[in-house]
N, C-alpha and C positions, 0 to 999 in steps of 0.2 A: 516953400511948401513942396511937397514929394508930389512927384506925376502922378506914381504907385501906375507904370507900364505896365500892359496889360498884357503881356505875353514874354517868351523867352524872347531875348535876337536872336540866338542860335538855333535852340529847334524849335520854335515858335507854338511851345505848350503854352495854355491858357495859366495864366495868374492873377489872379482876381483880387481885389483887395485884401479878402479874407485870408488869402496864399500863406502859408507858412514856410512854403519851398522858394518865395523869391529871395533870391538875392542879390543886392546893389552895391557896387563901389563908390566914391565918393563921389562921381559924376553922375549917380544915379544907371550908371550901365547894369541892364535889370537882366538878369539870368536866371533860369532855375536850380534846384541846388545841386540835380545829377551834372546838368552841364560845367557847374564850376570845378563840381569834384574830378567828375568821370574827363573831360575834352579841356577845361582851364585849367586846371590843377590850380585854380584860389590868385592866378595874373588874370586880370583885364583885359580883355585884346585891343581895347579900344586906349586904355590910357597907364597899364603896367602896374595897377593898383591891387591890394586885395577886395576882398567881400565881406558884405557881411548880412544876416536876415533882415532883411525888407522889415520894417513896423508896421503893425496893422494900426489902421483909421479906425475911430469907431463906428459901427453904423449906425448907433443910435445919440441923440441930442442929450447927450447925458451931462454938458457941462459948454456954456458960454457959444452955442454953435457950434462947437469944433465936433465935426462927424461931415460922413460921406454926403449926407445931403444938402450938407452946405459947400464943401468943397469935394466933389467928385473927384475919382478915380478919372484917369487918361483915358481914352476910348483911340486913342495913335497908337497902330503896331509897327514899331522899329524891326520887322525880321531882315536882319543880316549875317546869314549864316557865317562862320569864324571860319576862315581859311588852315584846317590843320597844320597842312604842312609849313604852313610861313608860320603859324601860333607854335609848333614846336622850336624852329629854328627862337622866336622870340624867348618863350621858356627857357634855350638853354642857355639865354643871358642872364637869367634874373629869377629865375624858378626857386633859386637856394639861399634867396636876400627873403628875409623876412618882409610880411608887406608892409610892415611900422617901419621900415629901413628904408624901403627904395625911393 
């Protein structure tokens, strides 16, 4: 099941379950979407993957339990801001591999 992280790591804007702008790699590394665009360019700093939109929870009971108030949102903020210049030298290994390739 998703944490659904409540914040960027990097600039540590709020993301709320409802967020349309989170985006997650495969390890759940939870960004917003300027950050991946604008400072990631769509690599992971944490594990070299791309991105993709966060799925929204429902908030309401509309089927079998599955909604927020049976399984909450994380209330953990992971802020670890992205070291640019080492995140560039890593981009220019692997910025030009598709993320379905690397």
């Amino acid at each position: 099941m998703l944490e659904l992280r409540p914040t960027c790591e990097h600039c540590n804007r709020a993301l709320p379950p409802e967020s349309t702008e989170a985006r997650i790699c495969s390890y759940e590394c939870t960004f917003c979407a300027e950050c991946v665009e604008s400072v990631l360019e769509n690599v992971c700093p944490n594990c070299g993957g791309g991105f993709a939109p966060r799925p929204v929870r429902p908030s309401v009971n509309w089927r079998n339990d599955n909604y927020l108030g049976k399984d909450p949102a994380s209330t953990v903020i992971r802020h670890k801001p992205v070291d640019v210049a080492a995140h560039a030298i890593f981009l220019s290994k692997i910025n030009k591999i598709p993320p379905e390739e690397r």
